[in-house]
N, C-alpha and C positions, 0 to 999 in steps of 0.2 A: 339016331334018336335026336330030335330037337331040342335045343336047349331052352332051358324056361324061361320066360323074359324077366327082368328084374324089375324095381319099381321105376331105377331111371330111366328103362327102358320101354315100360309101357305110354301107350300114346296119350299125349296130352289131352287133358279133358274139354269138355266144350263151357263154355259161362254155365248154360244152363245146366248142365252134370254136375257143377259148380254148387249155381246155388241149388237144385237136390240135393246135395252130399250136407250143405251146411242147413238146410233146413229139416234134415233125416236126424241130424245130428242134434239141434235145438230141440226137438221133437225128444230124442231118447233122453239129453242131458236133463228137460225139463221134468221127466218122471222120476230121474234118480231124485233131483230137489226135491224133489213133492215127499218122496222115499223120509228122506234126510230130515226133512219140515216135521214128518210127522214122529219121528225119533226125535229129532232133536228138540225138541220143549218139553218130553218127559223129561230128559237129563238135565234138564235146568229145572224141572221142580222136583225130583230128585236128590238136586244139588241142594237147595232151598231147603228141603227139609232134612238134611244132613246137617247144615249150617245149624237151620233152629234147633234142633236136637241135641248138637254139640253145645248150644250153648242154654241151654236147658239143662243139659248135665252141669256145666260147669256152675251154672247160677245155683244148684242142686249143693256143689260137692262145698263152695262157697260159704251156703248157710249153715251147712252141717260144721265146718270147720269152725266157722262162729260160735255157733251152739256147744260145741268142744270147747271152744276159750273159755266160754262163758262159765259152762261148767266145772271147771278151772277155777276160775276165777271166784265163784261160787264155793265152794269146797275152801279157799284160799279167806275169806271171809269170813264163816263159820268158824276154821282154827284161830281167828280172829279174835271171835268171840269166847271161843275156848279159853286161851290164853288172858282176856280181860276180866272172864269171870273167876280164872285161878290166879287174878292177880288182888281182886275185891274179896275174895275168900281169905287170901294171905293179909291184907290189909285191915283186914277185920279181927283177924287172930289178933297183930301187932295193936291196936287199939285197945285191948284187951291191959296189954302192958307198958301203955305209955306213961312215962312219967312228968308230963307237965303238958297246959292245954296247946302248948305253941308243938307239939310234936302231933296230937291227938286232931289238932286240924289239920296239918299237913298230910295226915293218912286220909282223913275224912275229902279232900281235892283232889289225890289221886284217886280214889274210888269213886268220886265225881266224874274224874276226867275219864277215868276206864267206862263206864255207864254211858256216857256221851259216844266214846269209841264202840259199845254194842250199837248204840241206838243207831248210828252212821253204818255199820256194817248192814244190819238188819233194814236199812233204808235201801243200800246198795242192791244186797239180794233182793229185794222185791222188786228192783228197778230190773237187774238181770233176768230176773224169772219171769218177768213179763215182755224182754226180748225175747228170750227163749223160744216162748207162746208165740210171739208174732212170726218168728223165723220158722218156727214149726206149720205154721198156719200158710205160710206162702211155698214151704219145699211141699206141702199135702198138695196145694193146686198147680205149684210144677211139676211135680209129679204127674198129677193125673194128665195135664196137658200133654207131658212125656211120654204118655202109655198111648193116648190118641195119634199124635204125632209117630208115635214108630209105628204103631198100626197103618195110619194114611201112608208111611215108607214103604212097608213091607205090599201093601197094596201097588203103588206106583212102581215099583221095584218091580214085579212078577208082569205088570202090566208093558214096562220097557222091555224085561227078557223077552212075553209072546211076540211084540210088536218086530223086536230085533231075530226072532225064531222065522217069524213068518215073511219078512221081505230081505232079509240076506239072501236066499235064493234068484230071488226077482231082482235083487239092485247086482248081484253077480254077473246075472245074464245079460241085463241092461249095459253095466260098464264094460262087458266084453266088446257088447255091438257098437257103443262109442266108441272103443279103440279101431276096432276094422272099421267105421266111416273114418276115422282122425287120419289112419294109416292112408286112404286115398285122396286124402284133403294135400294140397299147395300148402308146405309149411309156413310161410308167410302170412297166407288167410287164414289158415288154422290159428295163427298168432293173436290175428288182427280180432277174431271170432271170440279166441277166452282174454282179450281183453276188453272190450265189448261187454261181452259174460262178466267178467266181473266188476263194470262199474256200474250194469247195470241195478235200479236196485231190484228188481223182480227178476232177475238172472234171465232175463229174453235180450239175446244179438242179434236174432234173426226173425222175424216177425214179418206178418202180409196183411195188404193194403185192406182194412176195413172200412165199408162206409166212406169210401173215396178219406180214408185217414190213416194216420199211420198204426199201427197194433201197438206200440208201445208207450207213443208218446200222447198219442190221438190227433195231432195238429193236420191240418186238412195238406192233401197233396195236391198237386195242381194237375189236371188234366194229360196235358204230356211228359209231363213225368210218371202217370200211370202207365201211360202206354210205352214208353221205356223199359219200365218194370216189369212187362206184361212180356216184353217182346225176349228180354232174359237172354240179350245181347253182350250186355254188361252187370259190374257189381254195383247200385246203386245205394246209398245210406241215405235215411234221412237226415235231413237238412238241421233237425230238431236236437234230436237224439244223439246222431251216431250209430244207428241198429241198421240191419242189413235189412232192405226190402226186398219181399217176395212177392208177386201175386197170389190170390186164392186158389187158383186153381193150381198151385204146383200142388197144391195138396191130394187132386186126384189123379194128377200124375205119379206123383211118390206113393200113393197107397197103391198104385196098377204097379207098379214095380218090386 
C-alpha cells in the first residue's frame, strides 16, 4: 500500500497556483467580512442602546431618590411647624399669667419669632413641592423615552439573533474553506497575505488590475508591469499599496476550477 504523501512532501506549487490559492482565498475571507459587517453594527447599536437605557434607569432611580429626600425633608418641615405652633399656644397660655410688661413682651417675641419660623417652613415646602413637580415631570418623559428605547432593543435584539441564526451556517462553511486554501498556502505568503489583510483598510491583499489600475488603491499600472502580472510568473504588489496583484482573468480560471 502506498503511503500518503505529507504536506512537506507534496510538490511545490507553481506562482500561478500561488496566486489562485491567495486570490480563492481573498475571495472567501471577503464574504466572511461582508458576514461580520452586517452583524457587526447591530451589536454596536445594540450596545448604544443598552448604554442609553442604563442610563435612563439611573437618571430614573436619581430623581426618584431625590423626590424621597425631599419628601423627607418635607415631612421634617411640617413637625416644624407642629412644634412652633405648640410653642405659640403655650406662649399664649403664659401671657395669660404674666406679671409685669417686661415678661408679657418677651413672650409676645417668641411667638413672633416661632410665626416667622412657620412662615420660612411653609416657604421651604412650597419651594420642595414644586421640585417634586419638576422631578416628577422629567422621570414621566424618561420614562416614556425608556419604554420606546427598550422597545427599539427588544427589536434590534431579535433582529441580530435572525441575522446571527441565518449566516452562522454560511460563515461556518466559509471559514472551513479558508482554512483548507490557508493549509496549501507557503506559510510565509500566507503571513505576508493577513498582514496585508490587515492594514488594509477595506480588508483586500489581493486585488486585479482594473482599468489598467490597481483594485485597491486605483493608481495607474504601467504597461509592463501588467503584462508581468498577466504572465503570473512572479508575486507582484503594488508599488502604491502593498496588495497582491492579479490579473482579471485569474478570475475565470479560479471559477473553471
Amino acid at each position: 500500500m502506498a503511503k500518503a504523501k505529507t504536506k512537506a512532501e507534496a510538490p511545490e506549487m507553481t506562482i500561478e497556483e500561488k496566486l489562485r490559492a491567495l486570490f480563492e482565498l481573498q475571495q472567501v475571507d471577503t464574504s466572511v467580512d461582508k458576514i461580520k459587517i452586517l452583524r457587526g453594527e447591530l451589536p454596536l447599536e445594540v450596545q448604544d442602546l443598552e448604554d442609553e437605557i442604563e442610563g435612563l434607569q439611573t437618571r430614573v432611580s436619581k430623581y426618584e431618590e431625590d423626590i424621597e429626600a425631599l419628601d423627607k425633608t418635607i415631612s421634617g418641615k411640617k413637625l416644624e411647624i407642629q412644634n412652633s405652633q405648640g410653642l405659640i399656644k403655650k406662649y399664649q397660655e403664659q401671657q395669660d399669667n404674666v406679671k409685669n410688661n417686661r415678661e408679657y413682651d418677651s413672650l409676645s417675641k417668641e411667638m413672633e419669632f416661632q410665626t416667622l419660623e412657620i412662615e420660612l417652613c411653609e416657604k421651604r415646602i412650597n419651594e420642595f413641592t414644586a421640585k417634586i413637580s419638576e422631578k416628577k415631570v422629567i422621570i414621566t418623559e424618561s420614562s416614556t423615552v425608556l419604554s420606546e428605547r427598550s422597545g427599539d432593543l427588544d427589536v434590534k435584539k431579535k433582529e441580530l439573533d435572525d441575522i446571527i441564526a441565518e449566516t452562522q451556517k454560511e460563515e461556518a462553511v466559509l471559514n472551513k474553506k479558508s482554512e483548507g486554501i490557508q493549509n496549501i498556502i507557503d506559510p510565509r505568503l500566507l503571513s505576508a497575505y493577513f498582514k496585508i489583510k490587515g492594514n488594509a483598510r477595506n480588508g483586500l491583499a489581493v486585488v486585479y488590475v482594473e482599468r489598467d489600475a490597481c483594485g485597491g488603491c486605483y493608481n495607474k499600472i504601467p504597461p509592463q508591469r501588467q503584462l508581468d502580472i498577466a504572465s503570473r510568473k512572479k508575486v507582484i504588489v503594488c508599488e502604491y499599496c502593498g496588495r497582491v496583484l492579479v490579473d482579471s482573468e485569474i478570475l475565470e480560471t479560479s471559477d473553471k476550477k
